[in-house]
Steps between C-alpha positions, in 0.01 A plus 500: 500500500650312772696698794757343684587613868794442633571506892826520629519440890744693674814323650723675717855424570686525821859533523637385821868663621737350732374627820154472411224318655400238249229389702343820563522576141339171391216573755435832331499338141156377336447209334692407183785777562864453468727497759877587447803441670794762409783399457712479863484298818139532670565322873245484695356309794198259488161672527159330382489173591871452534579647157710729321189598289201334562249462155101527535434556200513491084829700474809517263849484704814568280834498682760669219865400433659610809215534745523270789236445776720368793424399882622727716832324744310359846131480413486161650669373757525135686181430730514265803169351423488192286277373204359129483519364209318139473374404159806345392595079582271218552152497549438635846256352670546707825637846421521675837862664530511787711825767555550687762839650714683777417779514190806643612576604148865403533470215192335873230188360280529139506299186477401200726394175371269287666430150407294204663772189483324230673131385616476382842353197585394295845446865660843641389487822361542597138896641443583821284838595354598929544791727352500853359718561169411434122797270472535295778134465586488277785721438819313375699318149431240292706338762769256343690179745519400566819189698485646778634726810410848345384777732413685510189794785523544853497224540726263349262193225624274247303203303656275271321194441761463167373771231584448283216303388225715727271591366117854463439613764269302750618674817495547844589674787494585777685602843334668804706536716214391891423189589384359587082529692278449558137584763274196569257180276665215484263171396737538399882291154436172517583362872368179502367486615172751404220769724416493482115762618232886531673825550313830515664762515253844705409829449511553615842566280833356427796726433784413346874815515605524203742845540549394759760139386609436139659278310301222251596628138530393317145295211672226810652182606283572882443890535336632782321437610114573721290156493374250370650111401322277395767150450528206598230739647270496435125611610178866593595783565291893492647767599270801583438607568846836409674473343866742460723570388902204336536361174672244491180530716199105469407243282672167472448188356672119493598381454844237338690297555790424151620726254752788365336552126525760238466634415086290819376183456591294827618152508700236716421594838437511783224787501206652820398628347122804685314476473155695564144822635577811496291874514607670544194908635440539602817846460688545303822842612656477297831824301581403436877114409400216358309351606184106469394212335715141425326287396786557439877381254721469742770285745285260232351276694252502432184779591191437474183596596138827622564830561276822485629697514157834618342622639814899478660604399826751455737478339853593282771189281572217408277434739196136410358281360731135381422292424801199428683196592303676618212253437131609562127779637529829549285880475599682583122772617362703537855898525521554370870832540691456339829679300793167271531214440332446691222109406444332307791184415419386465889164370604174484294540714236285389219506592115844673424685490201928535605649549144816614362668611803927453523684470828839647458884502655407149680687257489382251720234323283247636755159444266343835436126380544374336854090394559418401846345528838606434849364271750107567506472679167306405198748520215501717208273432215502511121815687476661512166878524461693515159817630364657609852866423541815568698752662260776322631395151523109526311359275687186551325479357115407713225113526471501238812156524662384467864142460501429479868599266809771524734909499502509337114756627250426506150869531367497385151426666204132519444457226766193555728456409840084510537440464860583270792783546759891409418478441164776564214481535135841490378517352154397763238116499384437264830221548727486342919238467693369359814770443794864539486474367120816570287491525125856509380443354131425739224134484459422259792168545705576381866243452778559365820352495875803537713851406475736211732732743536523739216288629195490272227576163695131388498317604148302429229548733177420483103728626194400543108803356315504475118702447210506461105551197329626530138594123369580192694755644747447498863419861616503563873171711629610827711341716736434914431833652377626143376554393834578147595313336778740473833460276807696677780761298696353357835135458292251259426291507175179336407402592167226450244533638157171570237635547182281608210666480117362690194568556163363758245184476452481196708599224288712394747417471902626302798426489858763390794534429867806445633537429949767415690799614799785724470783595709850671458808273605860619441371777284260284289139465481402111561175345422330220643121341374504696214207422282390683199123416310391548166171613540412541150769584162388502120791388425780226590772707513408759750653467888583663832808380730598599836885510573724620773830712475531856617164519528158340481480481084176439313551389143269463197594361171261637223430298122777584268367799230289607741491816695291413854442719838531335792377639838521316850339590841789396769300413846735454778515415854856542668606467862843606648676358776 
């Protein structure tokens, strides 16, 4: 006989009351418990590293239906001291700002911008442009450097030691803000030991009430979250939850040790990695902030498998955001609300799949999918976006397909844009690639390597066209979806067209080239050097023809009695002027 023993480990759970100390109870709790927040408002200052409750390890967190863990009013206030922030711009090759002075305070948290606007030459100095605000960001323009300290306002002071050989474009900025906090902070970056197994989930809220705290500037490397993942954390859950009055809702990121350097780079050092976490239905409430952020260029360990999926947001600035360091990850299934970007794929992410996800009550055709990198930044890499669209103006196609690259818009159905920069596949079932190629004709396959002046004006591209011949008639060959072939006003067309007949069973066969010029003139296509070549036909009868009209028309004539396929590959090379 065979006995089977069962063991049953003990869980306990803690119930947490408003009034409670969550933190002390969570530091009581062993591993794999369950924490529980009552129903009620539990306000509370920041403790453990600037935290409303600060997670060490595996633990359960369920915040029920009307339990809300809320800042306290005045945990943070406005600090005279400023924060540097220089990894943004062009290319530094000297990077040697230095603040000083004393803030008066009078402008609250605000911002100065910093920003070389000229290289000296023949011993002049190099000349900088200064102004504090996020939407007038300069008022002052060509400041020589001196070398020494120069004074901006409010009692503030810059000095760069060295009095040129400065890159123009080089920028900084300057935050006077209030220092971070976060409301639930999983890891503080760099502990030792993973912490393994967390769930935070319910449908309670957290709240960090920046309507009556001051909140870091967004340009500085520690900002405000509702929760916060950091360091050598993995195998997190977040669900459920409501957040509200936040800078972030949920951010999360590794961190390294080593120095960080310009576009990413890091020296020598040790990573503290973050891995699998899912965000899934949770509730972003956050009309004055951001959403999500996977990765950070400030916190450069590495992120990886991680699920941001079926989740609801509202906010001001970006509302997914995929960043530095960032690997297999998933953005799915969102419904976005925002007044900027909704997803902003932002510096070298690599391996994402953005699918399904619907931008709602916009209408300002803003596009609901962004991949790029500022000034410095390697660009993101094999991300994969399909099926994402604005649901006033979808701006995506159904099952369109981004596969990678920079600023292209796949925006037909099924069309595919599969790489490059500035490219647009418009026509259904087309496909662009290269540089600023446009394919606008159902089918078409455009490449190009930079436009004149606009994408499309300089390509090559290739089309299938086909047609059914069923007696002697001329039949005109289409493109998918019986398209005909259409030469844009402004446009010249080179063509060469391989046509390939066939009966049943092959009794029958031809083969055709036809070359020549078109152009549209007063709403007609005209054709100049048109010359078509019988390459080989079985019999007599058999033909192609090029004509003009409304559009660029290829016509076969079949062998009366006969049913024939015909198929063509249409080469083209158009300019636009």
């Amino acid at each position: 006989m065979t006995c089977l023993l069962l063991v049953t480990l003990a869980i306990s759970v803690h119930s947490v009351r408003p009034g409670d100390d969550p933190q002390a109870i969570l530091d009581r709790a062993a591993p794999g418990d369950r924490i529980v927040f009552l129903p009620g408002r539990h306000e509370h200052g920041l403790k453990k590293h600037r935290s409303l409750l600060f997670v060490d390890k595996a633990i359960d967190i369920e915040l029920q239906a009307g339990a809300t863990l809320r800042l306290k009013d005045g945990q943070t206030v406005l600090e005279k001291t400023a924060e540097i922030t220089t990894d943004h711009g062009a290319p530094k090759k000297i990077d040697d700002l230095v603040v000083g002075g004393n803030y008066d305070l009078e402008l609250g948290a605000t911002l100065y911008s910093i920003r070389i606007d000229s290289e000296g030459s023949g011993g002049a100095p190099d000349t900088f442009s200064w102004g504090h605000g996020d939407t007038n960001q300069y008022q002052h323009f060509k400041v020589p450097i001196t070398g020494d300290w120069q004074a901006l306002s409010h009692g503030i002071q810059i000095r760069f030691p060295a009095k040129s050989g400065h890159t123009v474009g080089s920028l900084w900025f300057l935050s006077y803000d209030g220092p971070v906090s976060y409301g639930i902070r999983v890891g503080h970056g760099t502990q030792k030991d993973y912490i393994d197994g967390v769930r935070i989930f319910g449908k309670g809220t957290i709240d960090l009430n920046s309507q009556n705290n001051v909140s870091p500037s967004g340009m500085v490397k520690d900002i405000n979250a509702c929760i916060l993942v950091h360091g050598r954390v993995r195998n997190v859950q977040i669900e459920g939850v409501t957040m509200r009055n936040t800078m972030r809702s949920v951010m999360l990121y590794g961190e390294h040790t080593g120095v960080f350097l310009q576009g990413g780079a890091t020296g020598p050092g040790e990573s503290f990695d973050a891995e699998n976490i899912s965000i899934e239905r949770t509730r972003t409430i956050n009309p004055k902030g951001s959403g999500y952020l996977l990765g950070h260029p400030s916190h450069r360990g590495r992120l990886s498998k991680v699920r941001c999926n079926y989740n609801y947001m509202e906010t001001l600035t970006t509302s997914i955001e995929p960043n530095f360091r960032l690997d297999q990850y998933e953005v799915i299934g969102n419904v976005i609300k925002s007044e900027g970007r909704a997803i902003h794929c932002w510096r070298k992410s690599t391996n994402g799949l953005v699918k399904d996800n619907v931008r709602i009550d916009d209408t300002s055709n803003k596009e609901l999918v962004m991949v790029n990198a500022p000034g410095a930044w390697e660009q993101p890499e094999n991300v994969v976006l399909r099926d994402n669209r604005n649901h006033q103006s979808e701006p995506v196609g159904y099952w369109a397909n981004l596969a990678g690259g920079i600023n292209n818009a796949a925006l037909g159905a099924y069309s595919t844009v599969t790489g490059g920069r500035q490219n647009e596949a418009i026509g259904p079932y087309s496909q662009a690639q290269g540089w600023q190629a446009r394919a606008m004709r159902p089918g078409e396959n455009a490449l190009s390597g930079g436009a004149f002046a606009k994408a499309g004006d300089a390509q090559s591209s290739t089309l299938v066209a086909r047609a059914l011949t069923e007696g002697s008639a001329a039949t005109e060959l289409r493109l998918a979806g019986n398209a005909g072939l259409a030469v844009p006003a402004g446009v010249t067309v080179t063509f060469r067209l391989l046509v390939a007949a066939r009966s049943e069973a092959g009794a029958q066969q031809g083969a055709f080239e036809a070359t020549g010029l078109a152009y549209m003139q007063s709403g007609q296509v005209m054709l100049s050097g048109t010359n078509v070549k019988v390459i080989h036909r079985s019999a007599a009868g058999m033909s192609v023809a090029v004509e003009g009209g409304g559009q660029l028309r290829l016509l076969a004539q079949g062998l009366a009695g006969v049913p024939m396929r015909w198929v063509a590959r249409v080469e083209l090379a158009e300019v636009a002027f």
